[in-house]
N, C-alpha and C positions, 0 to 999 in steps of 0.2 A: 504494500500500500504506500503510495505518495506519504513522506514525512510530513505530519501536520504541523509541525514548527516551522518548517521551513516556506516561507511565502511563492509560492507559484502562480503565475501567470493562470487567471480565472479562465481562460478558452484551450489549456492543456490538453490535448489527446481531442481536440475537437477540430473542424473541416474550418474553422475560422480563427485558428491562430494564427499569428505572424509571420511569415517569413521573413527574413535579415539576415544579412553575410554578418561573420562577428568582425569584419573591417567597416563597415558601417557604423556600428556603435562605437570603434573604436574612432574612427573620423569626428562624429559629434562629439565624446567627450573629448577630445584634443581642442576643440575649441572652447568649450567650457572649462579647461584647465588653464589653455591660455587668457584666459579672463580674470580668471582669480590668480595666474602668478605670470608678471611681466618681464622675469629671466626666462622663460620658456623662448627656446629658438626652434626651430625647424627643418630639417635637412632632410632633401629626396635627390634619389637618382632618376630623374626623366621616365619614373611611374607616378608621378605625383595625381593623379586622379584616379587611378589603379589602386592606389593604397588608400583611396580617400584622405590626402593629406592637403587636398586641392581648398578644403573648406576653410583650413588652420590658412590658407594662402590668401584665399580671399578678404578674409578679416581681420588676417595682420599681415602684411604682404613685407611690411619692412624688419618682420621677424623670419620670414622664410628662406630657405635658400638653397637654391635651385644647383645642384652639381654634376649633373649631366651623368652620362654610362661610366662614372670614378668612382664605385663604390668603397674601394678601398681610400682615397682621397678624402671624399668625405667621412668615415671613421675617424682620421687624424684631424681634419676639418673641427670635429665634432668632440675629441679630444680637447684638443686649445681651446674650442670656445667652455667645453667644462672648467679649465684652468683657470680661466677669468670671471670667475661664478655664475653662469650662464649652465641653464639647464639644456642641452641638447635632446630632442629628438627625432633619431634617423632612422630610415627603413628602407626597403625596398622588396622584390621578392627573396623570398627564404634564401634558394640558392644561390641567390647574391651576397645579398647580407644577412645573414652571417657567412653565408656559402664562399662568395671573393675575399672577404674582408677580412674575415678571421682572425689572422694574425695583427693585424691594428688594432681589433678590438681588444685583443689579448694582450699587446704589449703599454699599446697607447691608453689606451681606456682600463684598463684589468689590472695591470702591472704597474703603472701608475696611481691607482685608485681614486678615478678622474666617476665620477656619476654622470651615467649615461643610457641613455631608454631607446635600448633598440628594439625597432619594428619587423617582423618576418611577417610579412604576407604571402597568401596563395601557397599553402604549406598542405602537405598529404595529397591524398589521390584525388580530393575533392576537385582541384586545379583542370582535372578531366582530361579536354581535345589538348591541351598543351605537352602535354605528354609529357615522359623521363624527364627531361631535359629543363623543366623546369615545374617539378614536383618533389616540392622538397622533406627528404623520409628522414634526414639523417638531421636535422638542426636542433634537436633536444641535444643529442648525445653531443654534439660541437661546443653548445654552449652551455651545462652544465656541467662540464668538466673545469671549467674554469673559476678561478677563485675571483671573488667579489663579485658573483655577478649570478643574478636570480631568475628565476625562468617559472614563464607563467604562459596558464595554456587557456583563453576565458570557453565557457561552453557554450555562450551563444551573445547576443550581439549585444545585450543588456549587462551582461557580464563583462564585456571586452569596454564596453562605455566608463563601468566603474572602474574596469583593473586602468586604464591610465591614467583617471585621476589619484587613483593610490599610487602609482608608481611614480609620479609627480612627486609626492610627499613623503617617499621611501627612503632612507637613508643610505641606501645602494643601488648600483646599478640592475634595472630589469630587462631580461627580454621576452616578449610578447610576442606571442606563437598566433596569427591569426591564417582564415581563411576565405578563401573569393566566394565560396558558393554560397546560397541562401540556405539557412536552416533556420528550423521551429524557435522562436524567442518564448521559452516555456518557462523564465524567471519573470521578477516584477520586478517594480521601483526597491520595494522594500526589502528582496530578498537581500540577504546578507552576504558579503564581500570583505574578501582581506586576503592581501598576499600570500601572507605565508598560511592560510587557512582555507580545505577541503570542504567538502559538504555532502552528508548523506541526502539523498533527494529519495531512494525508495527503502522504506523498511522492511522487515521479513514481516508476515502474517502467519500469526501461529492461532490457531483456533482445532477444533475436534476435528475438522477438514482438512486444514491445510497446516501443514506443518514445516518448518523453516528448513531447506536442506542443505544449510550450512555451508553455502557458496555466496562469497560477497564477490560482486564485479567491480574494481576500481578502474572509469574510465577517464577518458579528458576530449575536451573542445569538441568538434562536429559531431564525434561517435553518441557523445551523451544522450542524446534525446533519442538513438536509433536503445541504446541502454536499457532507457527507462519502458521503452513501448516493448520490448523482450520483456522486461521482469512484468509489466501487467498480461501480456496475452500466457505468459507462461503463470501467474497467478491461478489465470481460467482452466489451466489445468490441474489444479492441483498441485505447483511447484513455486516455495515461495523464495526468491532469494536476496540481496540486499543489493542498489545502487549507491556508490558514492563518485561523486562528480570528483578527482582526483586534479580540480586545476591548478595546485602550489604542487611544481615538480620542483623546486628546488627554492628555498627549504624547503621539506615536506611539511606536511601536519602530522606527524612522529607519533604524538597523541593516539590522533584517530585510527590511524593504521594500526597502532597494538592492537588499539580497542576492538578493530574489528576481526585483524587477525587470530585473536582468541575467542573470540565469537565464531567465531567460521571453522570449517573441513579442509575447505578450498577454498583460495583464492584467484579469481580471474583477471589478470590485467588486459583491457581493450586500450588501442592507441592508433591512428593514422598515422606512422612510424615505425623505422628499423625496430623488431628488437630487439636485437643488438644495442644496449646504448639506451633505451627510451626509459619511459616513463617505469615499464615493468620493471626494466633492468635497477632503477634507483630504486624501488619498494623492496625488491628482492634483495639488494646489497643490503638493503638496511633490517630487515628482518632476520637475513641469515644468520647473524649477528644476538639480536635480541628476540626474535619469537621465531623459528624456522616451522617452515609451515610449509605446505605442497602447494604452488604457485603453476596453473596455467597459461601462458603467454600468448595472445592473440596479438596479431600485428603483422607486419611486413616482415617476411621470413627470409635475408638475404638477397634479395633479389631488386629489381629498378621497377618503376611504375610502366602505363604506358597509354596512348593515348584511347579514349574514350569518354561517353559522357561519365558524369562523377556518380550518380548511383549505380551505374553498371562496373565500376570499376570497385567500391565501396562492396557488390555481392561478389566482383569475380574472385576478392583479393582473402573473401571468409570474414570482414569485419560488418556485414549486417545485421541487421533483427533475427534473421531467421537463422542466419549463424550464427548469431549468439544463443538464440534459442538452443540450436543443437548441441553446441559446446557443453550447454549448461544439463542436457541429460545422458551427451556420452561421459560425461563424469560422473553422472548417476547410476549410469546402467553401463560400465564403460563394456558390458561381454555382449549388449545389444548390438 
């Protein structure tokens, strides 16, 4: 069942909920940030309407700054103006930035410990007709390897709204894992938001019916909502098991995941990303350690994307509904 503490969007699982890329709400709150702090700067590489960064453009234009296909230019760019207490932030697509850039962000911005909010747009399979080449599987594992610097993944575009105005007021640098395609806006105003803090969205249902089968799914960004509509049709069967929205990859919510990993049999990590490297891989490092538990890994299995539309690519790749569905009862009946 939907957690009742947590605020959700009143038209959830209905034919008239929202659709919104979570670069969209990331675009409106950039300019509601830059409202309320006038060291905010702006740096794109020649997708500035691609990343919705076009709106930050229009309404402070003498804070923007336009750096053409230099991705790595503008990271140093964007370095310096940190040094001068100026809040930079830069984007472009994933495989660029962080994908080009890398190593500026790493030495210039990381190694330095300059605060700086980088943007990855058009990130996972979602990206579709664009194909490999600029669908990016690997930018978790890039930049959560690196010190001072935090990595957020929002689940849908009202969450991408708030993650940058907290990352505005972070005391570290973040980066913000968005995507191009439209998905369900199943959060509200009020639902609650914080860095370095997760969010269970579905709870087990235990009654004389239906009893908990001790599988919690921790997922992140576009999968989420594909998440939540697996655990209600799998409710109707008889099988109840737990959502949580796993968007603080780095810190974690350390908390939650004991909590739930003792709660649980199984744990499922879903991700639009290697796993190698991802999101699973950080929950697992950190469990094996303090609660070891039996961890299923759903994700991008070694391999590159490729082009197609983005829910065709989303069933071919095993991360849908209905394979989630399935995942969740070969671990039940794994001799079925």
């Amino acid at each position: 069942m939907l957690n009742p503490d947590f605020n959700f969007s009143p038209k959830i699982f209905t034919s008239g909920i929202e659709l919104k890329a979570s670069r969209d709400g990331f675009g409106e709150g950039l300019v509601l940030a830059g409202e309320k702090n006038k060291n905010i700067v702006v740096l794109c590489a020649d997708v500035t309407e691609s990343i919705r960064m076009h709106h930050f453009k229009n309404r402070f234009p003498e804070r923007f700054i336009e750096l053409g296909i230099a991705e790595q230019n503008m990271a140093g760019v964007a370095a310096g103006l940190a040094a001068t207490g100026k809040i930079p932030v830069f984007g472009s697509y994933a495989v660029f930035s962080p994908g080009r850039n890398w190593e500026q962000i790493r030495t210039s911005i990381c190694h330095n410990k300059q605060k700086a909010i980088i943007i990855g747009s058009h990130t996972g399979l979602n990206v579709g007709p664009d194909g490999a080449s600029h669908q990016a599987l690997e930018d978790i594992a890039l930049m959560r390897a690196l010190p001072n610097m935090s990595v957020m993944v929002p689940a849908d575009a009202l969450e991408a709204r708030k993650a940058i105005l907290a990352a505005i007021d972070y005391p570290g640098s973040v980066y913000l894992r968005l995507a191009r395609e439209k998905s369900p806006v199943f959060t509200s105003e009020e639902s609650s938001f914080a860095i370095e803090k997760s969010s269970v969205l579905w709870l087990p249902k235990e009654d004389e019916k239906i009893k908990y089968s001790g599988i919690a799914i921790f997922v992140s960004g576009f999968l989420v909502y594909k998440a939540l509509e697996a655990a209600k049709e799998l409710e109707k069967e008889g099988i109840s098991i737990a959502v949580i929205n796993n968007s603080a990859i780095k810190p974690l919510d350390k908390d939650l995941i004991l909590e739930w990993a003792k709660k649980s049999k199984v744990i499922i990590t879903l991700e639009e990303h290697q796993i190698a490297g991802g999101m699973g891989s950080t929950i697992a490092e950190f469990l094996s350690e303090n609660y070891p538990i039996l961890i299923h890994f759903m994700g991008i299995n070694d391999t590159f994307g490729e082009s197609g539309e983005a829910e065709e690519l989303i069933e071919k790749y095993g991360l849908g509904k209905e394979a989630i569905k399935q995942t969740v009862k070969q671990i039940l009946n794994p001799k079925s």
